[in-house]
C-alpha positions as CSV (number, residue, x, y, z in Angstrom):
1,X,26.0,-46.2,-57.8
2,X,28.8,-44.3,-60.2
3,X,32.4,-46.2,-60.8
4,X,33.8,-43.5,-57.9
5,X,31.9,-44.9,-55.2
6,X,32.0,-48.3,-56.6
7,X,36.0,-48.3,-56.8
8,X,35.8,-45.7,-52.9
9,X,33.5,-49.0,-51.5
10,X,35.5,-51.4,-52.6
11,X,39.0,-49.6,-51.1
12,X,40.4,-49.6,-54.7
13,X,41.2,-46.4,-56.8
14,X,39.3,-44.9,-59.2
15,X,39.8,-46.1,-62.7
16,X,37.2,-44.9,-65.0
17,X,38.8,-44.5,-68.5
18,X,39.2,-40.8,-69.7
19,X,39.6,-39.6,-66.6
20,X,42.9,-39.8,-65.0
21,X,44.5,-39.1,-61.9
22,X,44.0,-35.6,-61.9
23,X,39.9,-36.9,-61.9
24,X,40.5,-38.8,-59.2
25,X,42.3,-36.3,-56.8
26,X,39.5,-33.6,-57.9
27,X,36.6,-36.5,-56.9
28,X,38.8,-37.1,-53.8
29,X,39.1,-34.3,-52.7
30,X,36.0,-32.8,-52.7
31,X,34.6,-36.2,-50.9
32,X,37.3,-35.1,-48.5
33,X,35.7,-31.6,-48.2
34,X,32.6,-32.8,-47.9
35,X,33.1,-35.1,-45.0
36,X,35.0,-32.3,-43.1
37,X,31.7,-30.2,-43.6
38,X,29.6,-32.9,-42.1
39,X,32.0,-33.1,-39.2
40,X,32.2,-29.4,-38.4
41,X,28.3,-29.3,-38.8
42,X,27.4,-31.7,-36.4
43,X,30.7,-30.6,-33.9
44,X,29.0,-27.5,-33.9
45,X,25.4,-28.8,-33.3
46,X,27.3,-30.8,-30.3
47,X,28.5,-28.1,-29.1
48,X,25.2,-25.8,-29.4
49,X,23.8,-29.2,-27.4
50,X,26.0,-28.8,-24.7
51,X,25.5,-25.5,-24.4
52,X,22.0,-25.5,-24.1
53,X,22.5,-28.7,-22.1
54,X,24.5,-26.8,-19.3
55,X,22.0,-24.0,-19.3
56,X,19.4,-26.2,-18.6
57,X,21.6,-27.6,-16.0
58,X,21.8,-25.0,-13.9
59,X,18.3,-24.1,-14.0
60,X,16.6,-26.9,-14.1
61,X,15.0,-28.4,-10.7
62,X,13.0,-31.6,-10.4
63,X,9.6,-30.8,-8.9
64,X,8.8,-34.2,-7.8
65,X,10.9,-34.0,-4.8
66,X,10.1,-31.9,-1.7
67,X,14.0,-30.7,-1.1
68,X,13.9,-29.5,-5.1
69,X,17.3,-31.8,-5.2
70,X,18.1,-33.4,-8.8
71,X,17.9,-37.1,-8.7
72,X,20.1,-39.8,-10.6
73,X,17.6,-40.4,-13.4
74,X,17.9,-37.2,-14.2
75,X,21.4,-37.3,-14.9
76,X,21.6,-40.4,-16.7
77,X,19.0,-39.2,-19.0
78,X,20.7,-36.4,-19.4
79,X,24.3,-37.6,-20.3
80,X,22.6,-40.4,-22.8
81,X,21.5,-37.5,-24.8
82,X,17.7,-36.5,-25.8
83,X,15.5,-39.0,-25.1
84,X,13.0,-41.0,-28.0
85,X,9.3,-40.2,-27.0
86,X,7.0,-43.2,-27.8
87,X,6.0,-42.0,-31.7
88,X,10.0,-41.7,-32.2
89,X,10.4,-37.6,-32.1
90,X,12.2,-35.9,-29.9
91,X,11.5,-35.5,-26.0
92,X,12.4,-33.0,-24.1
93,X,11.6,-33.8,-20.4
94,X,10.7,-36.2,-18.9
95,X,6.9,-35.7,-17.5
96,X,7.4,-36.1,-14.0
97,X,10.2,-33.0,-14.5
98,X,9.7,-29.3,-15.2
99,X,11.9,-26.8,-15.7
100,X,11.8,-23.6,-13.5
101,X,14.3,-20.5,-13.8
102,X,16.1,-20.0,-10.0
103,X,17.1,-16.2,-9.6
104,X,20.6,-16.0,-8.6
105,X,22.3,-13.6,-6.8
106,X,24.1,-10.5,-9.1
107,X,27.9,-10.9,-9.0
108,X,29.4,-8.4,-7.1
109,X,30.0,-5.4,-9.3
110,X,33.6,-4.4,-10.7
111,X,35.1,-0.7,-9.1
112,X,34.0,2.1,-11.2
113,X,30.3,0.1,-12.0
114,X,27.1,0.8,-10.6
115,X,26.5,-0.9,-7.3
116,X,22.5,-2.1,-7.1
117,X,21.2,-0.4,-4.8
118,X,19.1,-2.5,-2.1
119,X,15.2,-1.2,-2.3
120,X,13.9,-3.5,0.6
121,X,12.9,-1.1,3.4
122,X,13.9,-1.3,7.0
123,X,17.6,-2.5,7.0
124,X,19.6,-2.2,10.2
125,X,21.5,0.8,8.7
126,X,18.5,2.9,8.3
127,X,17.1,1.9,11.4
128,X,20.6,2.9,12.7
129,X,20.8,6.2,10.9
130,X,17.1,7.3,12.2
131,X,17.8,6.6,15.8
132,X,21.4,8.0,15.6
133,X,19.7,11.6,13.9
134,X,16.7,11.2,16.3
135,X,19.0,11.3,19.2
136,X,21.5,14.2,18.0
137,X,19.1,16.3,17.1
138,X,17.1,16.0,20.7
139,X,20.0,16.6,22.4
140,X,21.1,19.8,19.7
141,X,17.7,21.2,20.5
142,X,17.9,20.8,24.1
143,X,21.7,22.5,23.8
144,X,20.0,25.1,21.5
145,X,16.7,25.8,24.0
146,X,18.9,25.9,27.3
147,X,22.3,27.1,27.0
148,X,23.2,28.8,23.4
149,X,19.4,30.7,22.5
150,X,17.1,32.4,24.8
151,X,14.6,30.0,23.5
152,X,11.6,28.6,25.0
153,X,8.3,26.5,24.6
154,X,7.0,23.1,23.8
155,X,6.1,23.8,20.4
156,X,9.0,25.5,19.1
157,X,10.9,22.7,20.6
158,X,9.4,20.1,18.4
159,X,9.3,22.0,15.2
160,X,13.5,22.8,16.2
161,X,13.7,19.0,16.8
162,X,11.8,17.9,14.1
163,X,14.2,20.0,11.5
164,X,17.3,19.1,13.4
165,X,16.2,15.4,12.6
166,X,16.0,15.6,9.2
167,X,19.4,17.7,8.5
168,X,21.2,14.5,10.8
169,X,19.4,12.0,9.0
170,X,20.4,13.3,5.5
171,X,23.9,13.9,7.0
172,X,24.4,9.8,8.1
173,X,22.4,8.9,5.0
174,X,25.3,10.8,2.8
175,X,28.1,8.6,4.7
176,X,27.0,5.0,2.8
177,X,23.9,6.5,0.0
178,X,24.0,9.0,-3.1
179,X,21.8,12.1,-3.7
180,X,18.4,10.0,-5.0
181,X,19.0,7.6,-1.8
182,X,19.1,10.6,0.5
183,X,16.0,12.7,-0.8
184,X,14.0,9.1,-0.8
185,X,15.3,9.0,3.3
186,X,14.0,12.3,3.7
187,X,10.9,12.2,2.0
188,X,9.9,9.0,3.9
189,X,10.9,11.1,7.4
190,X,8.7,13.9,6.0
191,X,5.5,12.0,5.3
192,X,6.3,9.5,8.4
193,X,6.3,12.7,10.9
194,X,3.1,14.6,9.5
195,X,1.2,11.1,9.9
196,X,2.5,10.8,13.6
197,X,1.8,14.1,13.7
198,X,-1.8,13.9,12.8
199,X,-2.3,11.1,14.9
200,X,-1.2,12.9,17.8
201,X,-3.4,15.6,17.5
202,X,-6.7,13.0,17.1
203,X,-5.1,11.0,20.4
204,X,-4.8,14.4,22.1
205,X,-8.1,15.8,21.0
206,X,-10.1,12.9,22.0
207,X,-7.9,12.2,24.9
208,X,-8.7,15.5,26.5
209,X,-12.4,15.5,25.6
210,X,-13.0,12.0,27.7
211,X,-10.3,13.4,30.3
212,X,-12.9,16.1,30.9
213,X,-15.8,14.2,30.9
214,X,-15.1,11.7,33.1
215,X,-16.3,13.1,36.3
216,X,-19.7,13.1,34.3
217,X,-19.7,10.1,32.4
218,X,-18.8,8.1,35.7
219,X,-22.4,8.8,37.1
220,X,-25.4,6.6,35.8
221,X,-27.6,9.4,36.1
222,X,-25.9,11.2,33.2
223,X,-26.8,8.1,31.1
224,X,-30.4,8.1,31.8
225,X,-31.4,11.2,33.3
226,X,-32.6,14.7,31.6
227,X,-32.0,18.3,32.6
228,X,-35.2,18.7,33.8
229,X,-34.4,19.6,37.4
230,X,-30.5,20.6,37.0
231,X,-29.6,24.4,37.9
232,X,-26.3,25.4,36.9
233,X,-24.6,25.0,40.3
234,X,-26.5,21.3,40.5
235,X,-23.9,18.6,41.0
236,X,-22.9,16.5,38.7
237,X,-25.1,13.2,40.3
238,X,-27.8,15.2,39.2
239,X,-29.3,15.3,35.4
240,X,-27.9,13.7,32.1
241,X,-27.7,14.0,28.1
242,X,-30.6,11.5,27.6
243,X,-32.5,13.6,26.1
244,X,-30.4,14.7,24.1
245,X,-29.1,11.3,23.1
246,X,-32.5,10.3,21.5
247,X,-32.8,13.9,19.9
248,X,-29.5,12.8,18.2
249,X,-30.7,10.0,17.1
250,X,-34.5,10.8,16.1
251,X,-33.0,13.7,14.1
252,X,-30.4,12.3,12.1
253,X,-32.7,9.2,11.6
254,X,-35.0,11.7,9.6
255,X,-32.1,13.1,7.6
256,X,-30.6,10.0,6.5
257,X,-34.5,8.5,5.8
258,X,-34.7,11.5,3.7
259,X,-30.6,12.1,2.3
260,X,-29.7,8.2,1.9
261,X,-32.5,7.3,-0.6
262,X,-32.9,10.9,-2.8
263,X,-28.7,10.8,-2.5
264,X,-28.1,7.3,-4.1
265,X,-31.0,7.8,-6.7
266,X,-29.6,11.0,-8.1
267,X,-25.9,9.8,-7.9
268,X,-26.9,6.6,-10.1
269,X,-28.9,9.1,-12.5
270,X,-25.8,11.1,-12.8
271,X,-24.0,8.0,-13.5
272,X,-26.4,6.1,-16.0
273,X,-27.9,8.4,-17.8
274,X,-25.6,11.5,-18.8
275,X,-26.2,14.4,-20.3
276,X,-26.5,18.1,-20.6
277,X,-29.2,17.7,-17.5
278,X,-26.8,15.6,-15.1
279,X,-24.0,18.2,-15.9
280,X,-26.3,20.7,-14.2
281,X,-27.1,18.6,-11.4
282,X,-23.4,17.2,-10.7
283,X,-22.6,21.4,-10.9
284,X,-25.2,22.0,-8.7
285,X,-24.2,19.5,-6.1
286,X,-21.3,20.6,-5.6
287,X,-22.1,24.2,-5.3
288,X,-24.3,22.8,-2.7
289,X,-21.3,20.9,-0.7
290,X,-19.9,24.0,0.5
291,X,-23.4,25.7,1.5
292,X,-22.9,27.0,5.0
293,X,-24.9,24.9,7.8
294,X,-26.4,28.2,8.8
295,X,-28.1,29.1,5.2
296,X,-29.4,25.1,5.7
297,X,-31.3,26.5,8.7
298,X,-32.7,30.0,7.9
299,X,-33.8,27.8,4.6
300,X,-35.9,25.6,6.7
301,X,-36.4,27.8,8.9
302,X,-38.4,30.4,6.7
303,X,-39.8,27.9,4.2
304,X,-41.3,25.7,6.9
305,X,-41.8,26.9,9.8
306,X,-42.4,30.9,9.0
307,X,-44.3,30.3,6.1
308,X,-46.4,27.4,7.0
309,X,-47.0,28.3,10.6
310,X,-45.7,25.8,12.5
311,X,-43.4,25.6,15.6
312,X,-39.8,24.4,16.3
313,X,-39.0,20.8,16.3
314,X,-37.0,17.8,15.6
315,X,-38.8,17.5,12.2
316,X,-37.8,20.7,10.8
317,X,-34.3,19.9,12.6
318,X,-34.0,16.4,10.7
319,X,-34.8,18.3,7.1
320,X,-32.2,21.3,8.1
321,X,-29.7,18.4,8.9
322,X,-31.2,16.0,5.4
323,X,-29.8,19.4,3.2
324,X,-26.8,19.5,4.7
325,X,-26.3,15.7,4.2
326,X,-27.8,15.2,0.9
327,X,-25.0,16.6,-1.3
328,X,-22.4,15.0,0.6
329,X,-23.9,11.9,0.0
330,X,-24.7,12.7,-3.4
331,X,-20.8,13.5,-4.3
332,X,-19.5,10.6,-2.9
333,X,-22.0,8.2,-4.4
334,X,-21.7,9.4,-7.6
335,X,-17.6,8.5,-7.7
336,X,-18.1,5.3,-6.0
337,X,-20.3,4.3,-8.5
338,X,-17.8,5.7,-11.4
339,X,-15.4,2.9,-10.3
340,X,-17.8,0.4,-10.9
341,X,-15.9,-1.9,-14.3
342,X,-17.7,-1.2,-17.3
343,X,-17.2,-4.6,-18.2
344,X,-20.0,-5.5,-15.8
345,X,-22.6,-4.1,-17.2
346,X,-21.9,-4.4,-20.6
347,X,-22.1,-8.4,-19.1
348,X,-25.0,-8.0,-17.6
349,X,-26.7,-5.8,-20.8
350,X,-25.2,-9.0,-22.8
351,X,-27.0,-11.4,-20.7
352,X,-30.5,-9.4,-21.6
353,X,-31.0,-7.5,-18.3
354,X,-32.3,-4.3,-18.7
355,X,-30.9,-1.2,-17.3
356,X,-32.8,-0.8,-13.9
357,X,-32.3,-4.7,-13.5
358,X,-28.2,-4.3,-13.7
359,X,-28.4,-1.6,-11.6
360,X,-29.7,-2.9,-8.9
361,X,-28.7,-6.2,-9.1
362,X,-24.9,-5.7,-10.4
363,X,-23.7,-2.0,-9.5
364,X,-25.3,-1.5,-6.4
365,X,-24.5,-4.5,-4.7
366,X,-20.4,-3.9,-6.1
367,X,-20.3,-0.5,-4.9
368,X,-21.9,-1.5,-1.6
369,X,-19.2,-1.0,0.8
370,X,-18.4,2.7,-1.0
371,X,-22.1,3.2,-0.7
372,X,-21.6,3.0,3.2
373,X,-18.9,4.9,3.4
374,X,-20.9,7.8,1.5
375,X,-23.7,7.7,4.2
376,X,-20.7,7.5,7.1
377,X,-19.4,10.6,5.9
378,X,-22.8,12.5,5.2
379,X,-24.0,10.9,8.7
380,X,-20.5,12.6,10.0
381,X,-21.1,16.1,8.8
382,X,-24.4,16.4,9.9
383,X,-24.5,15.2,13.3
384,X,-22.1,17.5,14.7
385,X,-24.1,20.7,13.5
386,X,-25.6,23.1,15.7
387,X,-26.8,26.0,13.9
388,X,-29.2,24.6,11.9
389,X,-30.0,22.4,14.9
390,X,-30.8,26.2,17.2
391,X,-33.0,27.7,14.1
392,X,-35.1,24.8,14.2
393,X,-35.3,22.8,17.1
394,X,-35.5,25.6,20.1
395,X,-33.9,24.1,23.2
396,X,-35.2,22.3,26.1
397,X,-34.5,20.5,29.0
398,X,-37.2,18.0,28.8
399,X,-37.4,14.2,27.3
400,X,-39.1,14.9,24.1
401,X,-39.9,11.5,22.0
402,X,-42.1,13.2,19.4
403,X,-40.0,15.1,17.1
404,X,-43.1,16.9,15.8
405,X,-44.5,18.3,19.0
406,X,-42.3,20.8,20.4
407,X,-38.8,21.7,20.6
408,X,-36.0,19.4,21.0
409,X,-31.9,19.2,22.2
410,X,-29.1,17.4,20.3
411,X,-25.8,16.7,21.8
412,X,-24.3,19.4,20.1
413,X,-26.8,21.9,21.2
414,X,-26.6,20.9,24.5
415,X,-22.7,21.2,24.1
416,X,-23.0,24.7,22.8
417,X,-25.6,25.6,26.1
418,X,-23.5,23.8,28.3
419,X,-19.8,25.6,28.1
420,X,-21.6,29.1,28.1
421,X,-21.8,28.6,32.1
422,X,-19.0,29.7,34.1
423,X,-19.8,26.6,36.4
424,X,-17.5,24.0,36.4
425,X,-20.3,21.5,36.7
426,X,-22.2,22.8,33.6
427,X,-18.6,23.2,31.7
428,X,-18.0,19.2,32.6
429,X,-21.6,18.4,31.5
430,X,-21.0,20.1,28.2
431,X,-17.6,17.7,27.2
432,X,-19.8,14.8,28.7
433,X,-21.7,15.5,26.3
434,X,-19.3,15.6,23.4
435,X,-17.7,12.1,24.8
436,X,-21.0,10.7,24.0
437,X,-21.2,12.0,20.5
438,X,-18.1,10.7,19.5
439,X,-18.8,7.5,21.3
440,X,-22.4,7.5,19.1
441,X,-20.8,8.7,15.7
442,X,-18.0,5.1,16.2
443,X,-21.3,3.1,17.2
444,X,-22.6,4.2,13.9
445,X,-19.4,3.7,11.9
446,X,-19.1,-0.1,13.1
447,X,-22.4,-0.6,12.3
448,X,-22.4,1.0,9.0
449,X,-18.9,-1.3,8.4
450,X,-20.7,-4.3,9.4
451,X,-23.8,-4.4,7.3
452,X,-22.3,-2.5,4.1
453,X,-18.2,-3.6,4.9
454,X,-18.3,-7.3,2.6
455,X,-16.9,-6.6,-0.5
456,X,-18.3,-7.8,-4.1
457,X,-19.5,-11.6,-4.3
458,X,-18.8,-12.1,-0.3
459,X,-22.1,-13.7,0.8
460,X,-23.2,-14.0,4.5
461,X,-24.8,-17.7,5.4
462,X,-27.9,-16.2,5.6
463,X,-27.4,-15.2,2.0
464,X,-26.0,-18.3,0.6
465,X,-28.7,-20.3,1.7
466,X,-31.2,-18.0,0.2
467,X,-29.3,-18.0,-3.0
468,X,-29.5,-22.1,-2.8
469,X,-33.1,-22.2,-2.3
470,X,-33.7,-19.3,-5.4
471,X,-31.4,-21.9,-7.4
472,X,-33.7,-24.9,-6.3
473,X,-37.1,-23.1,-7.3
474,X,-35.1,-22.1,-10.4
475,X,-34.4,-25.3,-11.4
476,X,-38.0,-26.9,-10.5
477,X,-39.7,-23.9,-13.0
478,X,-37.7,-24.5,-15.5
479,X,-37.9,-29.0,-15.1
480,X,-42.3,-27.2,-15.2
481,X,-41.8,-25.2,-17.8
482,X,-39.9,-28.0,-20.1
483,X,-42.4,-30.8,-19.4
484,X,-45.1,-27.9,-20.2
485,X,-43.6,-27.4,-23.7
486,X,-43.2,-31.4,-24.4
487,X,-47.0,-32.0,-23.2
488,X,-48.3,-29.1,-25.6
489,X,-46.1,-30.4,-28.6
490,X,-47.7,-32.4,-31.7
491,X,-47.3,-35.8,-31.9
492,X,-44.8,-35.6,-34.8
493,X,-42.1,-32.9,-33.1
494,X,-41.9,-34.7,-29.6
495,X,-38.7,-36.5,-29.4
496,X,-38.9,-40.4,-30.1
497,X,-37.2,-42.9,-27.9
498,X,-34.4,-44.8,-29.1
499,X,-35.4,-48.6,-28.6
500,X,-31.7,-50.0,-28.9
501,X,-30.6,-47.6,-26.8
502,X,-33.4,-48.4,-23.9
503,X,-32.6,-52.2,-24.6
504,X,-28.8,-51.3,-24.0
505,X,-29.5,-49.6,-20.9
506,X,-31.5,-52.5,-19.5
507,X,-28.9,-54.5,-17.2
């Protein structure tokens, strides 16, 4: 220790010889300087603590309690300062508390500031301004059509109403929202109307279809009955579309046997192994999705029946219908399985699996569910032809089960022979007939949904217990082959027990 601090500890002056008193001001006051320093420093630090403590303060919310209310302890701890964790640094929390940042509410913005703009949909002022435009524009259409415009018709009165709508609804938008907030309110209108609009039109097509049928499809008859003895003034408790029904079904059964299997195999080709080849044949598919039905049937018509001798029937109807399907399926495939992750394979390639063995075991079953809905739509375009369906299956009135012996009806056909009559009977017979298909084609869409609808990794029970008893057998081959290895290993490279550790083991 110098003589300065000596003489400073001791409360004396400083009176080293040789120095003075201009030595000891100069000594003093740069202890002086330095202790203000040290003061500001750790004022400041304080005050970058307290800081930082009030942040944390109004942010911080305990997570033991259910309410999320701050409890004494907390507060304590807090005002005693940081808190000494057991190997003497610094702690920060406590363990039973975690901090979590609360969003609070934007202060209300100044005049002449951007106000946020409120992106939830469906406040009361929007409902407000669509049913205030959706009322004056009905009643300016109605004024339009019946006192100012020699205007008339349903149509026409929609479209009026429908643009009168969307001028009202801009206009009360413009009252409270600026020019982006107004075209988004439009927009919205726009693609909201064309949706009910669409909807309509399926409600009204399939409304009217089973409005017409129904003095038809309330008979039993028409469920289990052929045309075998019907004339066209017959009434209607005469006849039905069975056979028709199972030509449906015994046709398109041979075009998806033939489309579904030929369809999947060329869309995973065209996805696995590319090249100049699968170029062509993605081309070629495509040409081949806008073929007309018609060229499907004079095709089949000319190659199998013509030039191999053999008469109309369900079998050359099912191949007419299995080209018109094919590339349908084939399309659709090919992009479902294009959204397969890459990542998958390249894990299942990593693993050791070969090619054909991640296909079917890793990209199939993910696609599964766009699988289906490639042989929904192929099933959809196909069942609802009826040229290809005349070429090659004839007509008849008869039950036909064989699709190879003779000519056979589809619904469709028998909706295109039908509505030719000027009969009414004949005329209700043919959308009878329709009814049905569309009641067949959602039969087959349910169906399809339920066995292909589970997405990746979703098991059935059936599935899961199969997958328990593969794990089971798994697990006894492998306990096999081990024991197989150790009983064919020398002497010298089996593994030797450990006597202390049996004797410790040994209660």
């Amino acid at each position: 220790m110098t003589s300065t601090d000596t003489a400073r500890t001791a409360g004396q002056p400083d009176t080293a010889p040789g120095t003075g008193q201009t030595h000891h001001h100069a000594v003093a006051a740069a202890d002086q300087a330095q202790d203000q320093g040290h003061a500001t420093a750790t004022a400041g630090h304080a005050q970058d603590q307290g800081h930082a403590a009030a942040a944390i303060e109004r942010t911080r919310v305990d997570l033991t309690k259910p309410d999320g209310t701050r409890s004494e302890p907390d507060t304590a701890t807090r005002a005693a300062g940081p808190v000494k964790a057991a190997d003497g640094g610094p702690r920060h929390a406590r363990p039973d508390t975690a901090l979590t940042f609360v969003r609070r509410p934007l202060p209300e913005a100044a005049p002449g500031e951007e106000r946020r703009r409120e992106l939830r949909a469906g406040r009361r002022l929007d409902r407000l301004n669509v049913t205030g435009a959706l009322l004056a524009a009905l009643a300016f259409t109605a004024l339009l059509f019946g006192q100012i415009a020699p205007f008339d018709g349903v149509l026409g009165f929609i479209v009026v109403t429908f643009l009168a709508f969307l001028a009202f609804l801009g206009l009360l938008t413009s009252l409270t929202e600026d020019g982006p907030a107004i075209r988004d309110r439009i927009a919205a209108a726009v693609m909201t109307g064309v949706g009910m609009l669409l909807l309509l039109l399926l409600v009204v097509v399939v409304g009217f279809t089973f409005w017409r049928a129904w003095p038809a499809l309330v008979h039993v008859n028409f469920w289990i009955e052929d045309m075998s003895v019907v004339q066209p003034t017959s009434p209607l408790n005469v006849g039905g579309a069975l056979h028709a029904i199972v030509g449906t079904l015994e046709q398109m059964g041979i075009a998806l046997t033939l489309s579904v299997p030929l369809g999947i195999t060329c869309a995973v080709f065209l996805g696995e192994i590319p090249g100049r080849f699968s170029r062509f044949v993605r081309t070629l598919v495509e040409a081949m999705t806008a073929l007309p039905s018609i060229v499907a049937g004079l095709f089949v018509y000319a190659g199998l029946i013509l030039a191999l001798d053999q008469q109309k029937s369900g079998l050359a109807a099912g191949i007419a219908l299995s080209v018109m399907t094919l590339p349908i399926i084939i399309r659709a495939s090919d992009v479902v399985l294009r959204l397969v992750p890459g990542t998958l394979k390249e894990a299942s390639f990593a693993l050791g699996a070969s090619q054909w063995r991640t296909v079917w075991h890793v990209v199939l079953p993910t696609a599964r569910s766009g699988l289906t809905t490639a042989v929904i739509l192929g099933t959809a375009r196909g069942i609802g032809e009826t040229s290809p369906v005349l070429i090659t299956a004839g007509f008849t009135q008869f039950m036909a089960l064989n699709p190879a012996a003779g000519p056979q009806v589809s619904l469709p056909l028998l909706v295109f022979n039908s509505v030719r009559f000027p009969q009414e009977e004949m005329i209700i017979r043919g959308f009878g007939a329709g009814a049905v298909l569309m009641l067949l084609v959602l039969v087959l869409f349910v169906a399809a949904r339920i066995i292909g609808g589970r997405g990746p990794g979703e098991l059935s029970s059936g599935q899961l217990r199969r997958r328990a008893v593969a794990s089971a057998l798994d697990v006894k081959r492998f306990q096999r082959r081990e024991q197989a290895d150790l009983d064919g290993a020398p002497s010298q490279s089996r593994p030797q027990a450990d006597p202390d550790k049996e004797m410790s083991d040994v209660p």
